[in-house]
PyMOL CGO cylinders between C-alpha atoms (Angstrom):
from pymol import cmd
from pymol.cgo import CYLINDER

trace = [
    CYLINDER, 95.12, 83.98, 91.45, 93.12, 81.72, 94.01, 0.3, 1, 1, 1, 1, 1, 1,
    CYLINDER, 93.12, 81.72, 94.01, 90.12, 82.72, 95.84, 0.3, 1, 1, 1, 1, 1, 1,
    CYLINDER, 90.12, 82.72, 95.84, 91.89, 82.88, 99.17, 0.3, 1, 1, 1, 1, 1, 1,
    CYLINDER, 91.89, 82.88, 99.17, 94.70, 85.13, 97.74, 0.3, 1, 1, 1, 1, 1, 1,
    CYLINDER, 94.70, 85.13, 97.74, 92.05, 87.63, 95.90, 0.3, 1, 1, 1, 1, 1, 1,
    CYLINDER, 92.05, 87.63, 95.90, 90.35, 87.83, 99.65, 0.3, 1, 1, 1, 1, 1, 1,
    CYLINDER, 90.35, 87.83, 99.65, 93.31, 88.43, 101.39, 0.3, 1, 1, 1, 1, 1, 1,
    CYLINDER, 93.31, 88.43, 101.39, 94.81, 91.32, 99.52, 0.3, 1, 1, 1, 1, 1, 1,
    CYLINDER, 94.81, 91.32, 99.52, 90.78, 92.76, 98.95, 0.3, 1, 1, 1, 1, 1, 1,
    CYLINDER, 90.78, 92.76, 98.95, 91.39, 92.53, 103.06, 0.3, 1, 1, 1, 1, 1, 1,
    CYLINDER, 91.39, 92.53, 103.06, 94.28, 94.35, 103.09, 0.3, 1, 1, 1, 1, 1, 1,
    CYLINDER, 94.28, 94.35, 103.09, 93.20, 97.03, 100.41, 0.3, 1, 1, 1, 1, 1, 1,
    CYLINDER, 93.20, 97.03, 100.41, 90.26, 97.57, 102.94, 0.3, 1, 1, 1, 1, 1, 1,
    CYLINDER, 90.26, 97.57, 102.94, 93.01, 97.88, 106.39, 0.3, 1, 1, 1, 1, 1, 1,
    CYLINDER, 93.01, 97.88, 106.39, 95.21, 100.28, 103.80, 0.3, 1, 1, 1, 1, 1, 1,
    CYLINDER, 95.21, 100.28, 103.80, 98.02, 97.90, 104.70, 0.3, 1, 1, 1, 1, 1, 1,
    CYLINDER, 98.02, 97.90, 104.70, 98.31, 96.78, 100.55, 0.3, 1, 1, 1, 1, 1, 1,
    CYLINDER, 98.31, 96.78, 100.55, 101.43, 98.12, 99.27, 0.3, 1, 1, 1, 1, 1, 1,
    CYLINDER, 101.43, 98.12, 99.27, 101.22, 100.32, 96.35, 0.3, 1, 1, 1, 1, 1, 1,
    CYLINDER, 101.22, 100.32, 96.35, 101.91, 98.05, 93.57, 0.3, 1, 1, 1, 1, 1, 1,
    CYLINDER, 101.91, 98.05, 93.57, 99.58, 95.37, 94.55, 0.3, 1, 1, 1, 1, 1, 1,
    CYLINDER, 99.58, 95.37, 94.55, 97.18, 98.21, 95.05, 0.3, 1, 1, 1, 1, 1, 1,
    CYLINDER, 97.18, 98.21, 95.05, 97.18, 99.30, 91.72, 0.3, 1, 1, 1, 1, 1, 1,
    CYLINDER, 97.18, 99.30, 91.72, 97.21, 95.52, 90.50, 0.3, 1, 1, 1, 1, 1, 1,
    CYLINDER, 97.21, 95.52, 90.50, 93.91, 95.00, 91.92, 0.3, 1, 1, 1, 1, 1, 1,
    CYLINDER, 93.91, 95.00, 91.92, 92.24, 97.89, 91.09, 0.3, 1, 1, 1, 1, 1, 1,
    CYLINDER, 92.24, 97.89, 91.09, 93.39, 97.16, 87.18, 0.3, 1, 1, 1, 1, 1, 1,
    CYLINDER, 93.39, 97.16, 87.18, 91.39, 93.56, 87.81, 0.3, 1, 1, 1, 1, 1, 1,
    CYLINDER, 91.39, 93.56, 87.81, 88.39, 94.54, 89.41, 0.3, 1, 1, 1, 1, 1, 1,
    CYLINDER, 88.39, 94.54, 89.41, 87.27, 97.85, 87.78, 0.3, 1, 1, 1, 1, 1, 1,
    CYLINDER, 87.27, 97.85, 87.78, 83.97, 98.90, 88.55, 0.3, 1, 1, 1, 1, 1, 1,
    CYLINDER, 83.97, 98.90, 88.55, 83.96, 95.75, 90.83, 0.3, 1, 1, 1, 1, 1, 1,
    CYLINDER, 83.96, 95.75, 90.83, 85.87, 97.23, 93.32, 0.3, 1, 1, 1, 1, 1, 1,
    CYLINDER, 85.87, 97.23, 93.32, 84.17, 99.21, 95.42, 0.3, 1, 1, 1, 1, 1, 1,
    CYLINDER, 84.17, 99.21, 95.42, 81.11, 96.66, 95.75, 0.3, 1, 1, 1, 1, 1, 1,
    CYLINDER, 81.11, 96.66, 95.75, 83.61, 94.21, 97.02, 0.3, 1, 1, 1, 1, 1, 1,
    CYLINDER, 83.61, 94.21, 97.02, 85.42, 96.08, 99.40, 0.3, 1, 1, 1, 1, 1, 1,
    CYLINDER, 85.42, 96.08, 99.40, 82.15, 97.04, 100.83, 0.3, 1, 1, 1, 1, 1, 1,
    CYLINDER, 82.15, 97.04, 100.83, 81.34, 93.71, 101.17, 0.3, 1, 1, 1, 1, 1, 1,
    CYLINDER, 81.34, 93.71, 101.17, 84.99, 93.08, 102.85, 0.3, 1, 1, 1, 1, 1, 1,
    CYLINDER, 84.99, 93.08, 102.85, 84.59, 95.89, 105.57, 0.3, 1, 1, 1, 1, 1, 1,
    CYLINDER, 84.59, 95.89, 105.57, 80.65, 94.28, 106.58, 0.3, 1, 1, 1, 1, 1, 1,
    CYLINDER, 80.65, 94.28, 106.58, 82.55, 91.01, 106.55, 0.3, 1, 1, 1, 1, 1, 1,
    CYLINDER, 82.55, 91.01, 106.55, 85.57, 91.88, 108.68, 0.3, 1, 1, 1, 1, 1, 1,
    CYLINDER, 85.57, 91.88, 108.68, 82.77, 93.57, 110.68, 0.3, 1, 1, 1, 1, 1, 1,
    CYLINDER, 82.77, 93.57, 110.68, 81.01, 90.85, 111.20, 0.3, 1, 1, 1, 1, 1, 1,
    CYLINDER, 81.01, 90.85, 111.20, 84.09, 88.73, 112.28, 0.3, 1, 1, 1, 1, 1, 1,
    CYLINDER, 84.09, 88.73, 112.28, 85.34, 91.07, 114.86, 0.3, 1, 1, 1, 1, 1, 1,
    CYLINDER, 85.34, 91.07, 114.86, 82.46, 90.90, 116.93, 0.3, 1, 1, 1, 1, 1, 1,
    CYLINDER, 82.46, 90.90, 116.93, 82.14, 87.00, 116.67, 0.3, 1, 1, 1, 1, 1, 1,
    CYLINDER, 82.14, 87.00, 116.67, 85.28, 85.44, 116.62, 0.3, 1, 1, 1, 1, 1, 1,
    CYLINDER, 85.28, 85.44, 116.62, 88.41, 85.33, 119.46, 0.3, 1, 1, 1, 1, 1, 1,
    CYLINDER, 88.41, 85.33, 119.46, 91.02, 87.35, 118.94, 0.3, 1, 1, 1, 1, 1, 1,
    CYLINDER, 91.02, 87.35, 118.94, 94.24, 86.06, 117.90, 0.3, 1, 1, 1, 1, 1, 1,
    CYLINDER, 94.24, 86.06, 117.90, 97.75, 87.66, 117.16, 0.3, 1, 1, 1, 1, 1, 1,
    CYLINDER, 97.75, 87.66, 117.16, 98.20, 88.69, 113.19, 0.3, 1, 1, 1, 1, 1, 1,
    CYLINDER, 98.20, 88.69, 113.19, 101.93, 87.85, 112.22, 0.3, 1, 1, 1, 1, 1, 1,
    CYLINDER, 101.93, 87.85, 112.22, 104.74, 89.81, 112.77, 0.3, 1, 1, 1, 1, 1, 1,
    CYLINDER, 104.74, 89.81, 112.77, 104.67, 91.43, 109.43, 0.3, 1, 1, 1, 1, 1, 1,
    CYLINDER, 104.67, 91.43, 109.43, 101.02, 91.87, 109.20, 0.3, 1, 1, 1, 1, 1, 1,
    CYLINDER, 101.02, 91.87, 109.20, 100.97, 93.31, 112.89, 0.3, 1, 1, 1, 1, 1, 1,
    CYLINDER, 100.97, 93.31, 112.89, 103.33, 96.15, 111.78, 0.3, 1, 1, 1, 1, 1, 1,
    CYLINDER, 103.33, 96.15, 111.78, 101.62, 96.93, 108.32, 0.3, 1, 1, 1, 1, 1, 1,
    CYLINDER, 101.62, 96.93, 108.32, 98.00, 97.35, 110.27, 0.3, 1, 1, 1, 1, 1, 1,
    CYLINDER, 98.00, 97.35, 110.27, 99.69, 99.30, 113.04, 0.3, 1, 1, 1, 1, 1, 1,
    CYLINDER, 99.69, 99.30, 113.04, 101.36, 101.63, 110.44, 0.3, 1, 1, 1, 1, 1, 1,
    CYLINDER, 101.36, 101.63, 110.44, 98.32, 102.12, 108.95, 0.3, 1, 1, 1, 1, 1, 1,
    CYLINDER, 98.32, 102.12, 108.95, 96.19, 102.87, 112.19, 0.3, 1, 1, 1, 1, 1, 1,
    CYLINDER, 96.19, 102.87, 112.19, 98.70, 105.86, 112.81, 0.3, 1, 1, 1, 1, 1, 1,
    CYLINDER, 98.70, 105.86, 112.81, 100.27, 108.43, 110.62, 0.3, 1, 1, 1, 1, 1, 1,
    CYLINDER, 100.27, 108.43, 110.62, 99.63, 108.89, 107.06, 0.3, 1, 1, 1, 1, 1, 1,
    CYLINDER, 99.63, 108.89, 107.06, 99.81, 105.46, 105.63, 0.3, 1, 1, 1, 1, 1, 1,
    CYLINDER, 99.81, 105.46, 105.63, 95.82, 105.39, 106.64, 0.3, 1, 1, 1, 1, 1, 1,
    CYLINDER, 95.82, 105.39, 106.64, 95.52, 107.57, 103.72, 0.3, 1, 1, 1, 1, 1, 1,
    CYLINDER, 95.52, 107.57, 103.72, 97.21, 105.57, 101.36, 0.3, 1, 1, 1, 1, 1, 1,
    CYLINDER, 97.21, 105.57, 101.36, 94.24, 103.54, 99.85, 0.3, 1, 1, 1, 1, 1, 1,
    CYLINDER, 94.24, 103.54, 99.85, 93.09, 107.35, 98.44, 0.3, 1, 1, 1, 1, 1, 1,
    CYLINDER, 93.09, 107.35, 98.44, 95.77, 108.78, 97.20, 0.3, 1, 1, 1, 1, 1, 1,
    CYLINDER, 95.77, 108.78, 97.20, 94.75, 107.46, 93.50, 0.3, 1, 1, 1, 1, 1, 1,
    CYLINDER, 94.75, 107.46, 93.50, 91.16, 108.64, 94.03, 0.3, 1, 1, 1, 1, 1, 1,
    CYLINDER, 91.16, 108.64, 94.03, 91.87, 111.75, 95.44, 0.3, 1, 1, 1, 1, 1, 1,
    CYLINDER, 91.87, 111.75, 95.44, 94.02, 112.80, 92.61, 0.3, 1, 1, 1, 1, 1, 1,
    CYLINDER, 94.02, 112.80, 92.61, 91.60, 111.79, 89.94, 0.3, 1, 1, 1, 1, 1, 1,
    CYLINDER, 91.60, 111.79, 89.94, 88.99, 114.37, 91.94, 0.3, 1, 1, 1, 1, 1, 1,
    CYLINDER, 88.99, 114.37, 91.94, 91.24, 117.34, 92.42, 0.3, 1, 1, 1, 1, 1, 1,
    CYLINDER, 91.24, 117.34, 92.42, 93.11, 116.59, 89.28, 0.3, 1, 1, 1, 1, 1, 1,
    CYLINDER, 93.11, 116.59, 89.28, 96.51, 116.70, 90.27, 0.3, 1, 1, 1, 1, 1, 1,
    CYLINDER, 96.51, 116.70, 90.27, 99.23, 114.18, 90.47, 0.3, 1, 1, 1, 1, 1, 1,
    CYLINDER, 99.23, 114.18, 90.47, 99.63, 110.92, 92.35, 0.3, 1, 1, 1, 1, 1, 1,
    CYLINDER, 99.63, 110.92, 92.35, 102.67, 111.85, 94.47, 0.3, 1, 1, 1, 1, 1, 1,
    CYLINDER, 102.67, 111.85, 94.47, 100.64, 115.98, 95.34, 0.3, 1, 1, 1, 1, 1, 1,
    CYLINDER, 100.64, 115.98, 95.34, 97.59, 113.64, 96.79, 0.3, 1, 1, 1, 1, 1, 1,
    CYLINDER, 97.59, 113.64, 96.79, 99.93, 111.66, 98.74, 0.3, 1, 1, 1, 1, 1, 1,
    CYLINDER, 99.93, 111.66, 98.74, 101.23, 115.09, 100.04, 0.3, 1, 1, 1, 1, 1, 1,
    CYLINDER, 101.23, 115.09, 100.04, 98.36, 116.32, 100.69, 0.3, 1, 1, 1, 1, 1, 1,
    CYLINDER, 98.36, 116.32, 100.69, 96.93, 112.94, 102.31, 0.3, 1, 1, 1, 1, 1, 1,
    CYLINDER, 96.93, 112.94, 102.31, 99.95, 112.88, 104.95, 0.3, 1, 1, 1, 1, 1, 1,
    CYLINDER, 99.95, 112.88, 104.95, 99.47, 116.32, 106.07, 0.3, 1, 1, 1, 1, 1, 1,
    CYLINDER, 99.47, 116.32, 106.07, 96.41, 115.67, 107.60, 0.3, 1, 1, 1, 1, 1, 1,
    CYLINDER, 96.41, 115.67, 107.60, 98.16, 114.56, 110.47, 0.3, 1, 1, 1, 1, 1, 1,
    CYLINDER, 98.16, 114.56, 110.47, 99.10, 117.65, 111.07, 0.3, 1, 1, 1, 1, 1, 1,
    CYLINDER, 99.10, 117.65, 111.07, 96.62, 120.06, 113.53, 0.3, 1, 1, 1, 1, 1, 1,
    CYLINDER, 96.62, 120.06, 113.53, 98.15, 123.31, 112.01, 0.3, 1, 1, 1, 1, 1, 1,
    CYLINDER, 98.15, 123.31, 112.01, 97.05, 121.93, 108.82, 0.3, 1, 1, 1, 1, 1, 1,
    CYLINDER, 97.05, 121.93, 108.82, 93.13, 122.93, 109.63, 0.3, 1, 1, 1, 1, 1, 1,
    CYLINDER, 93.13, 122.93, 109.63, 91.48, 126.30, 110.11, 0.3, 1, 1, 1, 1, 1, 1,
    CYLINDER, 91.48, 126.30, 110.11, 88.87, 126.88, 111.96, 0.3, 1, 1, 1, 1, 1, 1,
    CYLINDER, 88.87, 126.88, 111.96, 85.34, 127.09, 110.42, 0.3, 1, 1, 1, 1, 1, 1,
    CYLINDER, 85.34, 127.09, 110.42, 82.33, 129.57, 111.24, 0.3, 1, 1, 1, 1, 1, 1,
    CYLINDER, 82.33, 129.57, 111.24, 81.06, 126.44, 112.32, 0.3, 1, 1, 1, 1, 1, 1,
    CYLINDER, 81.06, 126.44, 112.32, 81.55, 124.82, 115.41, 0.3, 1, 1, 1, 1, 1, 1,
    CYLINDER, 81.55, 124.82, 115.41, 83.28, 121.66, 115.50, 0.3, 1, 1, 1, 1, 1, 1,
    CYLINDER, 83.28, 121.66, 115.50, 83.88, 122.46, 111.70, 0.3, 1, 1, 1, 1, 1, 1,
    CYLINDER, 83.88, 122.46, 111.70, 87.84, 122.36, 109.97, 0.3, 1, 1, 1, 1, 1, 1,
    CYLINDER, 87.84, 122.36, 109.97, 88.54, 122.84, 106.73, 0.3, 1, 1, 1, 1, 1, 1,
    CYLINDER, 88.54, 122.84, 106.73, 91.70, 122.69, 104.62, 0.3, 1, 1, 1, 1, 1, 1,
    CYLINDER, 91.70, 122.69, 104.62, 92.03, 124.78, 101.59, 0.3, 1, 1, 1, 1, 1, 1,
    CYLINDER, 92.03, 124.78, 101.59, 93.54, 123.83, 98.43, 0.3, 1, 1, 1, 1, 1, 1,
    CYLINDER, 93.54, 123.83, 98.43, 94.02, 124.77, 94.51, 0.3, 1, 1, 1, 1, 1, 1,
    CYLINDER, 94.02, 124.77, 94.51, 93.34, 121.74, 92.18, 0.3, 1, 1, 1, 1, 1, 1,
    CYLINDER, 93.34, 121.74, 92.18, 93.90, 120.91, 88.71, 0.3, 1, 1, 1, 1, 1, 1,
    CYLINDER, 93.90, 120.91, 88.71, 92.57, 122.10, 85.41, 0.3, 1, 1, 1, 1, 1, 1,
    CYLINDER, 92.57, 122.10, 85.41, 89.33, 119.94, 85.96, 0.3, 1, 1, 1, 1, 1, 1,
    CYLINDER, 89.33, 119.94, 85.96, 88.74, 121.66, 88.81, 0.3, 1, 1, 1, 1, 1, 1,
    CYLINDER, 88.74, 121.66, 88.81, 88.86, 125.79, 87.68, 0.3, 1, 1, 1, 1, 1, 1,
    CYLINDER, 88.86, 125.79, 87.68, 86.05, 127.17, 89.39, 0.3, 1, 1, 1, 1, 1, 1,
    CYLINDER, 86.05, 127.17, 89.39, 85.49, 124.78, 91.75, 0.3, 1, 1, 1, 1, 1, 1,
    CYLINDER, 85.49, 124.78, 91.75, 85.86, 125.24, 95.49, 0.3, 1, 1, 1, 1, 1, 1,
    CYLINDER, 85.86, 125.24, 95.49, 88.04, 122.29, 96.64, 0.3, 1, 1, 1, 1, 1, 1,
    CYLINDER, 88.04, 122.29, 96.64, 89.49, 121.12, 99.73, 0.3, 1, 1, 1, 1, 1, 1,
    CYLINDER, 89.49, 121.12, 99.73, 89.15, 118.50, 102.84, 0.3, 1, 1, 1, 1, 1, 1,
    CYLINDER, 89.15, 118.50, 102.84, 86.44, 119.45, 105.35, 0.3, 1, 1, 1, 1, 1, 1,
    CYLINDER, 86.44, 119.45, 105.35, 86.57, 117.62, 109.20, 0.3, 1, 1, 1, 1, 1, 1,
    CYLINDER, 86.57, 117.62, 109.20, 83.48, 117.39, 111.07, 0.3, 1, 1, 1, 1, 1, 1,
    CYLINDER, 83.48, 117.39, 111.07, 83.68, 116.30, 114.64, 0.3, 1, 1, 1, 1, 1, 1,
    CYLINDER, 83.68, 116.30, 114.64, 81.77, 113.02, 115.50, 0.3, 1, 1, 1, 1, 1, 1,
    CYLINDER, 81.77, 113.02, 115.50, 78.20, 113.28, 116.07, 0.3, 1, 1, 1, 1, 1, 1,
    CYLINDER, 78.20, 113.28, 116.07, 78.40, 117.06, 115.22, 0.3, 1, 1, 1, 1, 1, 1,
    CYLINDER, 78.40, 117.06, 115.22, 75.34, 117.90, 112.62, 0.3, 1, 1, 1, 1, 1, 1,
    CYLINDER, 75.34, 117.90, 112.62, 76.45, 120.00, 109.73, 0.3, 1, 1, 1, 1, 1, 1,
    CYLINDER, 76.45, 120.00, 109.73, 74.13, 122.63, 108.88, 0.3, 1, 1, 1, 1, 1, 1,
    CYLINDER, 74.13, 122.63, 108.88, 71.61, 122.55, 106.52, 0.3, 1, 1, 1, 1, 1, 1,
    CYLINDER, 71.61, 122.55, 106.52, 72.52, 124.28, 102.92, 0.3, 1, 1, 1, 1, 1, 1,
    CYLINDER, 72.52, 124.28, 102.92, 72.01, 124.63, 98.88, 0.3, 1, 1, 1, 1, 1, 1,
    CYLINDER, 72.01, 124.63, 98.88, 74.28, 123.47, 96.13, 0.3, 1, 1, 1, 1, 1, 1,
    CYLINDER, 74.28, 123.47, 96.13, 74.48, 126.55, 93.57, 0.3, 1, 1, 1, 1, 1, 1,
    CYLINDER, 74.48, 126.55, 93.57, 76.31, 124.26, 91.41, 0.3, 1, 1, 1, 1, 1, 1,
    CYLINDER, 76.31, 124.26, 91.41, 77.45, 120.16, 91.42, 0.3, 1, 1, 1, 1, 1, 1,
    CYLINDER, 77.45, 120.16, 91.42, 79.70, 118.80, 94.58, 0.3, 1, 1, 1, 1, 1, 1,
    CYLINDER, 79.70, 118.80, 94.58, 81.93, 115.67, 94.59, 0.3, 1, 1, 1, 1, 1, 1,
    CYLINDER, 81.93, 115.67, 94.59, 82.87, 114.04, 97.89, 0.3, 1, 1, 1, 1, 1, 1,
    CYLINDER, 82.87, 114.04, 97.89, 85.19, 111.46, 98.83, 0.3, 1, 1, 1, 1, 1, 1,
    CYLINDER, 85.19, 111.46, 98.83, 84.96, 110.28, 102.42, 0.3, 1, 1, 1, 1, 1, 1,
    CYLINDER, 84.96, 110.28, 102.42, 88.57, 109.88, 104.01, 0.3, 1, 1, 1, 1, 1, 1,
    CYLINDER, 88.57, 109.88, 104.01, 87.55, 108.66, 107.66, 0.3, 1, 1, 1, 1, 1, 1,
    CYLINDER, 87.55, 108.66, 107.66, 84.10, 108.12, 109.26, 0.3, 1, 1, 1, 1, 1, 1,
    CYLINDER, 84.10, 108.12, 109.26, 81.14, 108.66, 107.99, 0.3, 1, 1, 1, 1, 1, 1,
    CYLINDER, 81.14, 108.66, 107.99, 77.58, 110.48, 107.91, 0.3, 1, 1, 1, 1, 1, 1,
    CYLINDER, 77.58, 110.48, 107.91, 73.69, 109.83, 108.19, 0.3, 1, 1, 1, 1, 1, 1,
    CYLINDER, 73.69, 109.83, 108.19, 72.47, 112.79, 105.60, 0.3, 1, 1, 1, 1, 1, 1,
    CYLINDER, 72.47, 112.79, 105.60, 68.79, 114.15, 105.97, 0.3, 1, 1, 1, 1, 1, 1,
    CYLINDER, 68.79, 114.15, 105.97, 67.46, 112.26, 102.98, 0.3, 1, 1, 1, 1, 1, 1,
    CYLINDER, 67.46, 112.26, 102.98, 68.08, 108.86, 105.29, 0.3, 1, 1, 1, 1, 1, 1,
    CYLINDER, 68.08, 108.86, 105.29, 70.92, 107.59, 103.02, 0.3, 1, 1, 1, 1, 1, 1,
    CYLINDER, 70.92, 107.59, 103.02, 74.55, 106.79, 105.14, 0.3, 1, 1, 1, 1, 1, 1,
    CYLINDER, 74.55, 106.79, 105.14, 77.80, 107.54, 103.56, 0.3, 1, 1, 1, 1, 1, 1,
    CYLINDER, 77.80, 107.54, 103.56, 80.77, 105.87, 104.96, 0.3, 1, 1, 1, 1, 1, 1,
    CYLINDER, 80.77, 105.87, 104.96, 84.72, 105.76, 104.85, 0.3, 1, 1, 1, 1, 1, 1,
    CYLINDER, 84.72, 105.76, 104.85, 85.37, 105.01, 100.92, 0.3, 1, 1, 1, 1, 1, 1,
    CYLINDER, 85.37, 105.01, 100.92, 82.11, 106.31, 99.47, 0.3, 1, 1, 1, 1, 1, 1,
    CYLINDER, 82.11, 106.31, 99.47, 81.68, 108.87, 97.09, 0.3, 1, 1, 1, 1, 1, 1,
    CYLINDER, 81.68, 108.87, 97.09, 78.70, 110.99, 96.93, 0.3, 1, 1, 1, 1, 1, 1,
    CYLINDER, 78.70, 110.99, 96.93, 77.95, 113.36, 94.81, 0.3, 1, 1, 1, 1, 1, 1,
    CYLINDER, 77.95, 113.36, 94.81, 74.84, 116.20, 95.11, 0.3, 1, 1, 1, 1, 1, 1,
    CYLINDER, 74.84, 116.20, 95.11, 73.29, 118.21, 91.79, 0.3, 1, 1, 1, 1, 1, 1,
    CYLINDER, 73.29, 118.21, 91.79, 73.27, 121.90, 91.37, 0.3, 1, 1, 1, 1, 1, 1,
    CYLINDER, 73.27, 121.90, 91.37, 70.47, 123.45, 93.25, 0.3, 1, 1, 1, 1, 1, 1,
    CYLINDER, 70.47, 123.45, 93.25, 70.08, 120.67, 95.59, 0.3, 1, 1, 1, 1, 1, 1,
    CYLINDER, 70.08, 120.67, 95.59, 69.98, 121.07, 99.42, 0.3, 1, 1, 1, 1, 1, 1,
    CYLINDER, 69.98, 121.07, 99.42, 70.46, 118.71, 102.68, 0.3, 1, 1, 1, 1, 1, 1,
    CYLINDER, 70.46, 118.71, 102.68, 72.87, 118.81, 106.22, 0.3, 1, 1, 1, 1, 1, 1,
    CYLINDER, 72.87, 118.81, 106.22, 74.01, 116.12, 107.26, 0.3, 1, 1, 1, 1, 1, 1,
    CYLINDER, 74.01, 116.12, 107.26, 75.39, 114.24, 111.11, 0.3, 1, 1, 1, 1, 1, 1,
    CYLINDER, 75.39, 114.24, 111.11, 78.62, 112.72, 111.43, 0.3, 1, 1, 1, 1, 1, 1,
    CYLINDER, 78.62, 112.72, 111.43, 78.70, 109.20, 112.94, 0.3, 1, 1, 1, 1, 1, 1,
    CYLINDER, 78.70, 109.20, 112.94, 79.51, 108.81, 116.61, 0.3, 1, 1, 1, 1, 1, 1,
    CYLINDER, 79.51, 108.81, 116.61, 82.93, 107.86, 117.84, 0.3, 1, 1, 1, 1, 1, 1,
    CYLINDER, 82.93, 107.86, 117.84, 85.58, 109.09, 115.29, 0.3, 1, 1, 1, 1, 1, 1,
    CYLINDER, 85.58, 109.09, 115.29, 85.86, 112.46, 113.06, 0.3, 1, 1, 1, 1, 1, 1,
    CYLINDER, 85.86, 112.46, 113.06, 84.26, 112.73, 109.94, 0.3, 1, 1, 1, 1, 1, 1,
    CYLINDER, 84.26, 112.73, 109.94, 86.93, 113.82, 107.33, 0.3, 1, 1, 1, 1, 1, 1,
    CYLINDER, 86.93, 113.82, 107.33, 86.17, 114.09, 103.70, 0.3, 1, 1, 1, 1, 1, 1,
    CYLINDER, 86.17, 114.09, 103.70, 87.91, 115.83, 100.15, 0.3, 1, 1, 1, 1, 1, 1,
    CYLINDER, 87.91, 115.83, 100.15, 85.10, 117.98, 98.37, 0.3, 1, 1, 1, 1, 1, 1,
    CYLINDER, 85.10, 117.98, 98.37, 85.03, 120.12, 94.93, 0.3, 1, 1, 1, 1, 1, 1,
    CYLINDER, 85.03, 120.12, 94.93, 82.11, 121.84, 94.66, 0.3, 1, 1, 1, 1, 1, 1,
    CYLINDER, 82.11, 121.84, 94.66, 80.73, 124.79, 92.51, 0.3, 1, 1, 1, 1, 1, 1,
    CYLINDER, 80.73, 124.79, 92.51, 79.61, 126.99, 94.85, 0.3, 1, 1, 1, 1, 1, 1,
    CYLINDER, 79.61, 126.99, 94.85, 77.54, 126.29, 98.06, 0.3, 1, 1, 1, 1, 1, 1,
    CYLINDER, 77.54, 126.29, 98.06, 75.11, 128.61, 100.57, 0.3, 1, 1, 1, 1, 1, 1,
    CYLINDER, 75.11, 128.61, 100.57, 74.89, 128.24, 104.38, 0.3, 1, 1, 1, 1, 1, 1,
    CYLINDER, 74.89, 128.24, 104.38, 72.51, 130.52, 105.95, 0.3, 1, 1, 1, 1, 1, 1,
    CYLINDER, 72.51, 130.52, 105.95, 74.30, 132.64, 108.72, 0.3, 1, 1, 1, 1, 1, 1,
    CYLINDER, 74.30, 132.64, 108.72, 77.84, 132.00, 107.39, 0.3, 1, 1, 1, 1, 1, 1,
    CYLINDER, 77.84, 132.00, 107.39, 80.38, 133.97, 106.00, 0.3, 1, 1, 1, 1, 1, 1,
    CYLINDER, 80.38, 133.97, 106.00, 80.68, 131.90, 102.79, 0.3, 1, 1, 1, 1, 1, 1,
    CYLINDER, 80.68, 131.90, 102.79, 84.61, 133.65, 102.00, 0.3, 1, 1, 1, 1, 1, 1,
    CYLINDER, 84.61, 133.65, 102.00, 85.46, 131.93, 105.25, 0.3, 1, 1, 1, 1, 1, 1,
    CYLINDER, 85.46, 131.93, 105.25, 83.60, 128.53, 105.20, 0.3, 1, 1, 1, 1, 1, 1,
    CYLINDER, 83.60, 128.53, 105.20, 84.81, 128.06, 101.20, 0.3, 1, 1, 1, 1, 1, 1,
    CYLINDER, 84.81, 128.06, 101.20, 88.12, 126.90, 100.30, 0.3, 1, 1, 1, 1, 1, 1,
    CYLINDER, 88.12, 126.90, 100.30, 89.74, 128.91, 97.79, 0.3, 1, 1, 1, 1, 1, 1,
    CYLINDER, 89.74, 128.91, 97.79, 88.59, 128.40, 93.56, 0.3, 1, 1, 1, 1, 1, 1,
    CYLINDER, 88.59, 128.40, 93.56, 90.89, 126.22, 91.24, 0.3, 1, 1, 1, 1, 1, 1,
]
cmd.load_cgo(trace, "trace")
């Protein structure tokens, strides 16, 4: 494979536009590579879209990034991550990805500006609360302890957490048993994330409503 070819599909893993099997393909190539590079792709094509004119992408291309702008193909680049974390199969994340479209999919939160969506995951997962939490933009989510270990995957957006670190679309993050933080989403689009976690306290909230149900 060339160096131009590698780029361009790392470019379109990064868009979600890369079809399934080419998906997969890469991932099998790069390993533990891949995340470093596609972070480097997203500050690249960053970078470019404030410096350079715009032109027309082809046809095909066009139609591919529009896709995955709108609907659930802007999932697609998780659905093999999110069903290693919730331990259930490739084609139930992909489910589960697409009906985030969906506004009845979300419940309200005792939080304002706080959605969750609760689900039941695999064996890995038995005790575990698990689920997809959205945070409106710039709305701060409030400070609380981990009883027990959480796993994130970011879906869309990203936050600023209180030790200073940023998490952003793509990143996992994970936070030890008995540690505690809150955390602001970024300006300008949603936060939306998948989470298992073993148990969790928010002062002033009524924990059987802010939890999604155990595995």
């Amino acid at each position: 494979m060339t160096a131009a070819n590698h780029d361009a599909r790392l470019v379109e893993y990064a868009l979600g536009t890369l079809p399934a099997d080419e998906r997969a393909e890469l991932e099998r190539e790069l390993g533990t590579r891949l995340q470093a590079e596609l972070r480097a792709t997203r500050e690249a094509l960053t970078a470019l879209s404030s410096s350079l004119p715009l032109q027309p992408p082809p046809s095909a291309l066009r139609e591919r990034l529009l896709a995955s702008v709108h609907g659930p193909a802007r999932f697609s680049p998780f659905i093999d991550r999110l069903a290693r974390l919730i331990d259930v199969a490739a084609e139930r994340a992909r489910e589960l990805l697409a009906s985030l479209e969906h506004p009845g999919t979300w419940l309200a939160s005792p939080g304002a500006n706080i959605h969750l969506v609760h689900l039941v995951g695999g064996p890995a997962c038995a005790g575990a609360d698990v689920g997809f939490v959205r945070v409106t933009a710039g709305t701060t989510f409030p400070h609380h302890r981990h009883l027990g270990e959480e796993h994130v995957l970011v879906l869309q957006g990203g936050y600023c957490d209180s030790d200073g670190s940023h998490v952003g679309t793509g990143d996992h993050a994970d936070m030890p048993a008995d540690s505690a933080h809150e955390f602001t989403a970024d300006p300008g689009q949603d936060l939306i994330y998948a989470v298992v976690v073993h148990g969790v306290e928010i002062p002033g909230f009524d924990m059987d409503a802010v939890l999604p149900r155990r595995g």
